[in-house]
C-alpha positions, -999 to 999 in steps of 0.1 A, spaced: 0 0 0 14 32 -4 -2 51 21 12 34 46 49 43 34 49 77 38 79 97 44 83 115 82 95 147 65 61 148 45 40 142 79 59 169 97 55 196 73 21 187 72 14 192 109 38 223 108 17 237 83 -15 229 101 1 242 132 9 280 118 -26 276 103 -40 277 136 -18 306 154 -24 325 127 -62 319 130 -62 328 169 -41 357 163 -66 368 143 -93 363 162 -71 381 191 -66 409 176 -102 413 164 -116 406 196 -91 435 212 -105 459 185 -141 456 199 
């Protein structure tokens, strides 16, 4: 199968990505909130 061979560089970037996603999103949200 070749989803299970997947390569560990591939998976981290992946949750990296995912990860900035999220700070960005609450950063966002932070600084809108703080505007009202």
């Amino acid at each position: 199968m070749l989803l299970e061979i997947t390569e560990p560089s591939c998976v981290i970037t992946e949750i990296h990505q995912c990860f900035w996603t999220l700070t960005l999103e609450m950063l966002l949200a932070v600084v809108v909130l703080c505007d009202y």
